[in-house]
C-alpha distance (Angstrom), angle and dihedral (degrees) to the residues before:
residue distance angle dihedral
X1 . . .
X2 3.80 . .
X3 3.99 93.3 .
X4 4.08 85.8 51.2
X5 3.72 89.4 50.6
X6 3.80 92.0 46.1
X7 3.55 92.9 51.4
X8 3.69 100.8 52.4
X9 3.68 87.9 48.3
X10 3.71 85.9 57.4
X11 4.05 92.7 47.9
X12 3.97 85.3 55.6
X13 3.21 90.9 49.4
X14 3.55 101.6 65.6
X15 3.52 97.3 27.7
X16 3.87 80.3 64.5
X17 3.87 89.5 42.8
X18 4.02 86.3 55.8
X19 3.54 95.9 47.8
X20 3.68 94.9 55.4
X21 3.88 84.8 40.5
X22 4.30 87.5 57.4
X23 4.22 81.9 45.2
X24 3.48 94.5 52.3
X25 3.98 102.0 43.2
X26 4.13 92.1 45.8
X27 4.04 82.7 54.7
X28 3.64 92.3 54.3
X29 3.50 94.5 45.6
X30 3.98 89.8 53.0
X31 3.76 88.2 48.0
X32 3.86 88.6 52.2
X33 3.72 100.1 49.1
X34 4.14 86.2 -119.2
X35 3.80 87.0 109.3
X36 4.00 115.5 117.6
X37 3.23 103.4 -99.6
X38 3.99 126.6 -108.1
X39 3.91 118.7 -114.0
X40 3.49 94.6 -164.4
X41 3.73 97.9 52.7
X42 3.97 101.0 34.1
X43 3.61 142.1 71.7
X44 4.21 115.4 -169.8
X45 3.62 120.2 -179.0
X46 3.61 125.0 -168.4
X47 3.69 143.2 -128.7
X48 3.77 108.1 -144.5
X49 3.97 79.1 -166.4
X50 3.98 99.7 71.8
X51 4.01 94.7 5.4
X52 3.62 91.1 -124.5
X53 3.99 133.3 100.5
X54 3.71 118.2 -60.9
X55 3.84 97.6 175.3
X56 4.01 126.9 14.8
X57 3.99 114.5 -176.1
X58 3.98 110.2 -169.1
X59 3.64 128.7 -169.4
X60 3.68 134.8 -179.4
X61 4.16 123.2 -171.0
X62 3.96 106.8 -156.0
X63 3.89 108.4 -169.0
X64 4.28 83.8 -145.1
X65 3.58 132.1 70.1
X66 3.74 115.7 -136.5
X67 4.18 131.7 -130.8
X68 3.54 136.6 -113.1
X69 4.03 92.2 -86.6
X70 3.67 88.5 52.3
X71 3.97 96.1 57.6
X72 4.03 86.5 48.6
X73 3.81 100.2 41.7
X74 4.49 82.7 48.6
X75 3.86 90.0 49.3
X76 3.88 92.8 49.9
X77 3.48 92.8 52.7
X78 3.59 99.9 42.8
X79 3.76 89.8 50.1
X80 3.77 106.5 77.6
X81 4.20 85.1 41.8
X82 3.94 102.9 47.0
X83 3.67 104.7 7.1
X84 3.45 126.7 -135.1
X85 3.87 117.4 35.7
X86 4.19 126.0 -168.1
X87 3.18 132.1 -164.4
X88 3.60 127.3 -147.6
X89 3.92 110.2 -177.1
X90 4.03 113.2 -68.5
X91 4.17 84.2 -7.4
X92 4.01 121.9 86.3
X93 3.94 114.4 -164.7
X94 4.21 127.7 -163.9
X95 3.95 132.0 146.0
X96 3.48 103.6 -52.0
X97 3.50 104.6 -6.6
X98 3.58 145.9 93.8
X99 3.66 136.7 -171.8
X100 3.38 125.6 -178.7
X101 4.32 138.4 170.6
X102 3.94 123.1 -153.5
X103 3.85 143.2 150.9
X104 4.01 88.3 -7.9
X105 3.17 91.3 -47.4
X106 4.41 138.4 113.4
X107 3.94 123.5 -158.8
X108 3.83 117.1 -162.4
X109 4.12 111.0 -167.7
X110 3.76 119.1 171.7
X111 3.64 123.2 171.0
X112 3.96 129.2 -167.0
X113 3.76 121.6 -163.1
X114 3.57 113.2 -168.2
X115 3.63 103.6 154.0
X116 3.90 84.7 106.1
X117 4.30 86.6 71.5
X118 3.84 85.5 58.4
X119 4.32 88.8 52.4
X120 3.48 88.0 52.4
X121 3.31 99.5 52.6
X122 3.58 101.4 50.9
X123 3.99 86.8 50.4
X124 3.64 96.5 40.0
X125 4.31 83.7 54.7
X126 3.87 92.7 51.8
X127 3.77 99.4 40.8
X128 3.53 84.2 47.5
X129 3.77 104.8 40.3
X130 3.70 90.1 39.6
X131 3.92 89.4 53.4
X132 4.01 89.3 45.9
X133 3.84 94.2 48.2
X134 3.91 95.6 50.8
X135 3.93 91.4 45.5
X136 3.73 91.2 52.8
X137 3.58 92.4 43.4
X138 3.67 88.2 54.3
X139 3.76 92.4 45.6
X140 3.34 94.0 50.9
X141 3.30 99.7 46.2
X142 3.89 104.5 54.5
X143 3.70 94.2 33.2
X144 3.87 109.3 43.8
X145 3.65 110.9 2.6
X146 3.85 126.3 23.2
X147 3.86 102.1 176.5
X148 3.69 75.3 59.8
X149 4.31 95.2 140.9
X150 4.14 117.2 -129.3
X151 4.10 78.8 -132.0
X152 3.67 88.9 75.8
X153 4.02 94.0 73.2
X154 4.07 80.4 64.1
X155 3.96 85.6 78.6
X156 3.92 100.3 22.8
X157 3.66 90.5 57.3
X158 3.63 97.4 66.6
X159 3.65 98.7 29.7
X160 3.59 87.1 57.9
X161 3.83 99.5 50.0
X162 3.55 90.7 44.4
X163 3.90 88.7 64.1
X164 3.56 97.0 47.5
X165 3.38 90.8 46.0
X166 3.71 94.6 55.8
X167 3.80 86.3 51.1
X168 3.80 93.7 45.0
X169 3.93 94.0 39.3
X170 4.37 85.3 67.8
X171 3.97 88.4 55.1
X172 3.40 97.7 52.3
X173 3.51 95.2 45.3
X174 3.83 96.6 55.5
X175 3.86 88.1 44.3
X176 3.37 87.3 52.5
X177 3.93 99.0 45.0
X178 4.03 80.0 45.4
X179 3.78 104.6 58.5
X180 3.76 88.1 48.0
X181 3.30 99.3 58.6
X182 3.62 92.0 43.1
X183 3.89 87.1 49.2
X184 4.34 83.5 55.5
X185 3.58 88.2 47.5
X186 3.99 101.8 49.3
X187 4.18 80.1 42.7
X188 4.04 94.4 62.9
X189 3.79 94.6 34.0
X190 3.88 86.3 62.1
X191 4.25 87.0 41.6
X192 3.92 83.7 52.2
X193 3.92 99.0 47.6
X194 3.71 88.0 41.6
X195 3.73 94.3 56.3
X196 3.70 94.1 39.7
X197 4.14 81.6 55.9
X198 3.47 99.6 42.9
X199 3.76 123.8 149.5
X200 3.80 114.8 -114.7
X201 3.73 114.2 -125.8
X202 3.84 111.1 -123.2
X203 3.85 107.4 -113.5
X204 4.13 110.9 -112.3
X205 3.95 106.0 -111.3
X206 3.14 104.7 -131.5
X207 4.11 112.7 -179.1
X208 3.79 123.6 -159.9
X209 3.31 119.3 -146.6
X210 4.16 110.9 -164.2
X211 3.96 118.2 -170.6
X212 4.07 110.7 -158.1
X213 3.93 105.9 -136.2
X214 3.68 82.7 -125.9
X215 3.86 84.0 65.9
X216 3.51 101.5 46.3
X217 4.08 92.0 50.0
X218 3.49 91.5 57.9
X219 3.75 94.1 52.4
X220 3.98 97.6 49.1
X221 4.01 87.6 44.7
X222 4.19 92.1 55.0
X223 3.98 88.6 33.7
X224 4.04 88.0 50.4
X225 4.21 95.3 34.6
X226 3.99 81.2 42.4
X227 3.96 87.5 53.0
X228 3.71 95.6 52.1
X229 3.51 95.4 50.4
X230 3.63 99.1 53.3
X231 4.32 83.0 48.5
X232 3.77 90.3 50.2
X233 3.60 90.8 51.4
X234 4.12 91.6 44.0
X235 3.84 80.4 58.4
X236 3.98 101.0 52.5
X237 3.63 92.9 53.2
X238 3.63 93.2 35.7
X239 4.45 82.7 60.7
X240 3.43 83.8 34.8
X241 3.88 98.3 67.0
X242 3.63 87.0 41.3
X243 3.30 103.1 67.8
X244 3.71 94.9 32.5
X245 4.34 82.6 61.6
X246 4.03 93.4 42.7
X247 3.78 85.2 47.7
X248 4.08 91.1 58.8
X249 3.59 97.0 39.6
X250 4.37 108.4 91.0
C-alpha cells in the first residue's frame, strides 16, 4: 500500500514538473516572437513582392493599469530597441508604439512598417543588375568579342537584375520575417513588465453592521413605552383644557 501511494505521488510529481515545463517553453516562445500569433490582437499585411510581412499592427487590452515603476522599467527597455521614449502623463510614446493607462484599464499598440525592405530591394536589384550588365558588357566586349553590339545591354539588363533580384529577394524576406518577430517579442516583453508592475485594485470596504434581536427588542419596547407616554400626556392636557373651558362658561 505504501509503495502504491509513493508511486502515484511520484506520477504527480512530474506531471506537475511537465506542466510547468509546457508554462515555461510557451513563455519563451512569447518572449522570442516565435509565439503563434494572436488574431484578435494583430493585423499583418503582406508584400506579394518578397512574400513576407510589410506591415504588422499589434495590440494588447490589459484589464489593469500599471504604476509609476512600470512606465520607467517599459521606457528602459524600449530604449535601446526604438529609441527615444516620452511620456505624457498615464501615456508612454516611442517609434511605433504606444502605451497608454485609463479607467482601469492599459492599451498596448505597436506598429511595424516594413514595406520600405521591399523598396529597397527592388532598387538595390536594378542598381545592381544594371551595374553588373554594363560591366559584363564591357568585359565582354574588349576581351572576347569586339563587334560585340551596344544593343545587347537591351537583354543583359534585365537578365541581370532579375538574378540579383532573386538573390536579394531571400534577404529581404528573412529581414523582413526577422523584424516582425522581434516587433512580437519587444510587444510581450512590455505585456510581461506591465503585469509584473501592475496596480493593485483597492479592496471594496464593505462594513457589516449586525443587530442582536436582543438589541432590536429593547429599542421597539422604549420606542413603544416612549409612544405611550407622550399619548398619556396628550390626554392630561387634552382634560386639562376641558375643564379649564367648562369652568369659564356660566
Amino acid at each position: 500500500m505504501g509503495y502504491r501511494d509513493e508511486k502515484d505521488g511520484l506520477r504527480a510529481q512530474v506531471k506537475e514538473l511537465q506542466e510547468q515545463l509546457a508554462r515555461a517553453d510557451l513563455r519563451i516562445e512569447r518572449l522570442t516572437g516565435n509565439a503563434a500569433p494572436q488574431p484578435s490582437g494583430e493585423v499583418i499585411e503582406r508584400s506579394r513582392l518578397l512574400d513576407a510581412p510589410s506591415r504588422v499592427v499589434l495590440e494588447r487590452d490589459l484589464d489593469f493599469e500599471i504604476g509609476e515603476e512600470g512606465f520607467e522599467a517599459i521606457a528602459a527597455l524600449l530604449r535601446p530597441k526604438l529609441g527615444a521614449v516620452a511620456q505624457v502623463g498615464r501615456t508612454l510614446t516611442a517609434n511605433g508604439f504606444s502605451l497608454a493607462c485609463a479607467d482601469g484599464a492599459t492599451k498596448v499598440r505597436m506598429v511595424g512598417d516594413y514595406r520600405n525592405i521591399a523598396r529597397g530591394a527592388v532598387s538595390a536589384s536594378v542598381l545592381l543588375g544594371a551595374f553588373a550588365a554594363f560591366g559584363t558588357f564591357g568585359i565582354a566586349h574588349d576581351f572576347v568579342n569586339r563587334s560585340l553590339a551596344e544593343v545587347n545591354i537591351l537583354w543583359m539588363a534585365p537578365l541581370f537584375i532579375a538574378v540579383v533580384f532573386a538573390f536579394v529577394r531571400q534577404l529581404s524576406k528573412r529581414s523582413a520575417h526577422t523584424k516582425a518577430k522581434e516587433q512580437r517579442a519587444t510587444l510581450e516583453a512590455v505585456v510581461e513588465v506591465a503585469l509584473r508592475c501592475a496596480k493593485k485594485r483597492p479592496a471594496a470596504n464593505k462594513a457589516r453592521v449586525e443587530v442582536s434581536p436582543s438589541v432590536s427588542e429593547e429599542g421597539a419596547a422604549e420606542t413603544e413605552a416612549a409612544a405611550e407616554a407622550e399619548a398619556a400626556e396628550a390626554d392630561a392636557e387634552s382634560i386639562a383644557e376641558r375643564e379649564r373651558i367648562a369652568a369659564r362658561e356660566p
